[in-house]
C-alpha positions, 0 to 999 in steps of 0.5 A: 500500500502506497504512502506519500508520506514516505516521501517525506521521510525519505526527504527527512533522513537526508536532512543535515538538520534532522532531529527526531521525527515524531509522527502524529495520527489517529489510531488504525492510520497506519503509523506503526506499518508506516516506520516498519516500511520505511525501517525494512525499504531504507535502512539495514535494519530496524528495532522497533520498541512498543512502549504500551506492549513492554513494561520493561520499556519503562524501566530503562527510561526510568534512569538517567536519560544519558543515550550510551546507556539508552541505547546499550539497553534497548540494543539488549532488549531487542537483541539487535545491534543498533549502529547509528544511520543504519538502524531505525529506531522505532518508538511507537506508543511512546506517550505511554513513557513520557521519558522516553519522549523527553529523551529526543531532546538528548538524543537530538543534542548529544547523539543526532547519528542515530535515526529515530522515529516515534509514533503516539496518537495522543501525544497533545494530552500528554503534553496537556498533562505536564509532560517535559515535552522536547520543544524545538528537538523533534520533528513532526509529520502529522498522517491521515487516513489514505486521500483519494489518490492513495485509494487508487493506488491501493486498487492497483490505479497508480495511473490514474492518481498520477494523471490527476498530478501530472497531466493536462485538463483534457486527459483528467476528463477522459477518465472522468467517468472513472474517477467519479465511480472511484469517487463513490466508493471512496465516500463510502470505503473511506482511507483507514487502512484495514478497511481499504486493504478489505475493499481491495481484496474482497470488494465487500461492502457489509465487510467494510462496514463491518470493520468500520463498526469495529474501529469505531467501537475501538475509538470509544473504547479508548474514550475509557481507557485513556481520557479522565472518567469524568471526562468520557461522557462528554467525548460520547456526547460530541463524538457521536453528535458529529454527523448530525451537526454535519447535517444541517444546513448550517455545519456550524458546531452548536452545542445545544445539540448536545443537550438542552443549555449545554455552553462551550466551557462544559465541553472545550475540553473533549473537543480539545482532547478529540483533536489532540488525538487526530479523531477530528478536525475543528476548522474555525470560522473567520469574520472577514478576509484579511491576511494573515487569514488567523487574525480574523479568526472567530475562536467561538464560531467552527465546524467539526469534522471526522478524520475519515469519510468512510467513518463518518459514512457508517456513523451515519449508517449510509446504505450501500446502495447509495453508491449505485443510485445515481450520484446520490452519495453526493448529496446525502445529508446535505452534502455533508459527506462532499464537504468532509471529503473536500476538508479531508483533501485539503488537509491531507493532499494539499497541506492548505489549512482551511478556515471558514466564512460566514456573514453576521446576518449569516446571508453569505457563507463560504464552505472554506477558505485557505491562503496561499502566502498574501492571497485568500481564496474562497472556495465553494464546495458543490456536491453536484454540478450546480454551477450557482455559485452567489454567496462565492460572487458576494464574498469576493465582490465585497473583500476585492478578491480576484479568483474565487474556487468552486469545488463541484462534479464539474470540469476544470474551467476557467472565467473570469472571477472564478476556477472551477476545480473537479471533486477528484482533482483536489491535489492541483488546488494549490498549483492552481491557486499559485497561477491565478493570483 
């Protein structure tokens, strides 16, 4: 299974300023495939340490943090020799030792020869928790389900995600067809890798939900596990409010969903805690188009998304039947799926970082907005080929904005004011954005 994230450890590894390299994600995203793949393709060898598995872990961090020691210890308990550039260090759970995570700060200043990467998906509660956190002495890359170009490369349609990079608009329209039944099944399939691998080798739709279920469960029940008891009933109450927020016309989080006369202090913190783990995406909404775009930003106003489509499709209980009727996945809920499709590629395929708009008489509302150095761009997102696009033409009419983008079923097109980019081409957003400022 294709990762692009490799790339970026590839890059990584050669840097002449290469500190510690932490990866943060969800559970089930695939970090731990994704350091033993890159410790097996990249290196002689590779020593992989669970620090929620091994208790004895805990122990050698316990001493003093001096690297010799360290790593004559872990050399011991994993029976490898560890020789620096050579061998992979892996760290994987690692908030489960917060010394060992405060270790990356002395093997970053006194020991840089050795390559180190380390995985946690809760590392921002530790770091809430007081952990003597290596401010400055890591790296981080952050990995998120499988985007749409992935999952073609997962079905074996390498061609046909490199075509949506490389090749000109006449090409990507050829295919269009394809690309919009692949389309469907990434709504409902989603990119966690255990599902995906299921679609590639049986094509079983009641298998990938069956095993969407199962990681749900497991998310919840890590609720309990990990956050403060006092804590788990309002994670339950905000995770599982998600798909019904999505659903109205106005996505913006309300916490009277929650429960009658619910206010933002009583559940900041289970918000807060859901991101720190990388379960969801909380993108703030902004007052007025300005630069820097964080300036403008309203800390009370934000949407909430799931990490995953598919996740959010079998939260929803979203028949499989949708994906043969037309393009009514599209459109379900309001085109709520479209809008965490589009939130999901723009995180994870083009690294833009979305906010969104919506007016004090709340007549004009842009699904999101992203910044390219000193130039906005407002984007439209249209689950259909429905080619109205007002509140788009009022936000950049009033803020003097010169290109606006509609994200729709339609085919790349330029006018005027405004480029039209297709739902699956997502990954040439930012090129397109470069040309037209």
């Amino acid at each position: 299974m294709e990762r692009y994230a490799m790339k970026t450890l590839i890059q990584w590894k050669k840097s002449v300023n290469r500190k510690p390299m932490i990866i943060r994600g969800a559970r089930q995203v695939g970090k731990t495939w994704l350091m033993k793949e890159y410790g097996k393709t990249h290196f002689e060898d590779y020593a992989y340490f669970n620090f929620d598995e091994n208790p004895r872990l805990g122990d050698i961090f316990n001493g003093d943090l001096n690297v010799e020691r360290i790593i004559l210890a872990l050399s011991a308990e994993s029976g490898k020799s560890i020789k620096p550039e050579s061998t992979l260090l892996i760290f994987d759970e690692i908030q489960e030792v917060p010394r060992a995570l405060t270790s990356l700060k002395y093997f970053n200043e006194n020991a840089p020869e050795y390559v180190i990467v380390a995985a946690g998906s809760l590392l921002g509660v530790a770091m809430h928790q007081g952990t003597s956190f290596p401010v400055g002495k890591v790296n981080f890359m952050d990995l998120y389900p499988l985007n749409f170009r992935e999952f073609l490369s997962a079905l074996g349609e390498e061609r046909y995600a490199d075509i949506l990079l490389e090749a000109d608009n006449d090409l990507v329209h050829t295919f269009r067809d394809k690309y919009i039944e692949r389309m469907k099944q990434y709504y409902y399939v989603g990119g966690m890798p255990e599902v995906v691998q299921s679609f590639v080798v049986d094509k079983d739709y009641i298998e990938v939900r069956r095993i969407q279920k199962e990681l749900l469960d497991y998310y919840q029940q890590d609720f309990s596990k990990h956050a403060p008891t006092s804590l788990v009933p309002r994670l339950n109450m905000v995770w599982q409010s998600i798909p019904m927020q999505l659903a109205k016309e106005n996505k913006k989080f309300i916490y009277g969903q929650l429960r009658e006369g619910a206010r933002a202090k009583d559940f900041e913190l289970a918000i807060q805690w859901l991101q720190d783990c990388g379960l969801i995406h909380k993108i703030s909404r902004i007052k007025k188009a300005g630069i820097p775009i964080i300036a403008y930003m309203d800390m009370q106003a934000f949407k909430i998304y799931l990490h995953d489509v598919g996740l959010l499709a079998a939260m929803s209980d979203l028949s499989s039947r949708t994906i043969v009727d037309g393009n009514r996945i599209f459109t379900e809920f309001k085109g709520a799926l479209t809008e965490q499709y589009v939130q999901q590629q723009l995180i994870s395929d083009t690294e833009l970082n979305p906010y969104y708009y919506s007016a004090e008489n709340a007549r004009c509302e842009i699904d999101f907005v992203v910044s390219d150095g000193d130039v906005l761009f407002p984007i439209e997102v249209k689950a259909e080929e429905n080619l109205k696009s007002k509140s788009l033409s009022v936000f950049c009419e009033k803020y003097g904005i010169k290109k606006g983008i509609r994200i729709s079923m339609s085919d790349y097109r330029e006018q005027d004011w405004m480029v039209n980019v297709p739902l699956y081409q997502i990954v040439k957003l930012k090129q397109w954005m470069t040309t037209n400022e």
